[in-house]
N, C-alpha and C positions, 0 to 999 in steps of 0.2 A: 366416567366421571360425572356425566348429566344422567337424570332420571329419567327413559324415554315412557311418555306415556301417552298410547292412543287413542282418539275418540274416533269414533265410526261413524256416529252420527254427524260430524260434520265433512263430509266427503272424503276422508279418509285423508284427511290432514293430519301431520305428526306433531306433535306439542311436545317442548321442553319443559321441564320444572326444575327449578333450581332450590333445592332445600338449602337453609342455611349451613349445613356441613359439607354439599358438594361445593356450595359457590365459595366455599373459605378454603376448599382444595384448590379449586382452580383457578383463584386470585392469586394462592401461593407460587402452583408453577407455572402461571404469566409471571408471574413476577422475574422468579428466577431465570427463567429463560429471557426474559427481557433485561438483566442485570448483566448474563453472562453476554449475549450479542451489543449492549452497549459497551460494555469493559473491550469487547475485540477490536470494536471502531475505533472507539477510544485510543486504541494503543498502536494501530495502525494510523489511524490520521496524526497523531503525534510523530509515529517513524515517519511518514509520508513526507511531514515538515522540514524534517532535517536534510539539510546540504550539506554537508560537511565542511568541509575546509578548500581552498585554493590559494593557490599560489601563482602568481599571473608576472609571467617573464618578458614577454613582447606585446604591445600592441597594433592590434590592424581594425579596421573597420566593420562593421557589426554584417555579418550577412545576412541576406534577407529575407533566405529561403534556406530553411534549415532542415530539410528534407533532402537538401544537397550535399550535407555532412556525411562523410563515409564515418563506417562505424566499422573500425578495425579489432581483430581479436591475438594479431600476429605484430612483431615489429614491421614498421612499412620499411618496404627494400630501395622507395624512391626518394632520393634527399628531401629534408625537410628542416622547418625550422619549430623550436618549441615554444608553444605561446602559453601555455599553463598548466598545470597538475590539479586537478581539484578531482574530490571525494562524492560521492551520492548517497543517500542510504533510503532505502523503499522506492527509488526511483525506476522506470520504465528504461529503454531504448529512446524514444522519443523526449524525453527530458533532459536524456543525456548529450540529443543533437543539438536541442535548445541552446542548451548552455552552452557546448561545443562553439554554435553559431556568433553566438553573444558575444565570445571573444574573435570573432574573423576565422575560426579554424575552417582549413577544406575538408581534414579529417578526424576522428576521435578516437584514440588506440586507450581501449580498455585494457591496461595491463594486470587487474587481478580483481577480483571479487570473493566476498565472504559470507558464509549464510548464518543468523543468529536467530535465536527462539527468543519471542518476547515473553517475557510472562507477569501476569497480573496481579500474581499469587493468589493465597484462600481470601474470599470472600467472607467479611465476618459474619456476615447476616445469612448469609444460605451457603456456608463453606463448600462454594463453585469457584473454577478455576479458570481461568481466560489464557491462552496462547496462541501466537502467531509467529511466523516467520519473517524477517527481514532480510533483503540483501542488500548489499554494500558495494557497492564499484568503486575502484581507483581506477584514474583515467588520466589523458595526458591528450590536449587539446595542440595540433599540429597542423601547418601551413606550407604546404608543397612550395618547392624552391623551382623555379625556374631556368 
């Protein structure tokens, strides 16, 4: 894409030259590469945002330490009471204890997750395409009985 050209005479340093038809190649795909990894963020920081929904049945006191949220994949077999059902989408493990915590849960039984392709479709200016994936947790924030 660059024109290399060497002078000898000066200690054997490499020089670029940019002629006006490589630099309008390679403004083009910075460009495009620069469109396509903005359109990805883009559409990830947007999934990233969404919380979904909840639905909040009990309340208990906010914990404090939210590292202490068990994070179940199984129905728990210890009596429990249900403090709320809420949704995630693009969210972590640790976001999901957060919020767990937020409502007083000791636990947070993930009962099902979904995987979706984002897509950003054709680009009209450099017809480039942008996709990612999102997952989706349903989850069900719960308070060991005693």
């Amino acid at each position: 894409m660059l024109n290399r050209i060497k002078h000898s005479n000066i200690n054997n340093i490499v020089f670029y030259l940019l002629t006006p038809d490589t630099l309008d190649r390679y403004l083009k795909t910075l460009m495009v590469n620069f469109t396509i990894v903005t359109s990805v963020l883009l559409a990830l920081t947007i999934m990233s945002c969404s919380t979904g929904t909840s639905r909040v049945y009990a309340s208990f006191p906010t914990k404090a330490d939210y590292k202490s949220v068990q994070v179940l994949y199984q129905v728990p077999t210890r009596p429990y009471t249900l403090i709320s059902d809420f949704e995630c989408i693009g969210m972590g493990q640790e976001w999901i204890q957060q919020k767990a915590a937020r409502y007083g849960a000791d636990a947070v039984y993930i009962t099902s997750t979904t995987q979706s392709t984002i897509d950003t479709g054709n680009e009209l200016r450099h017809n480039s395409r942008s996709t990612g994936i999102a997952i989706q947790y349903f989850c069900s924030a719960i308070k060991y009985k005693n």
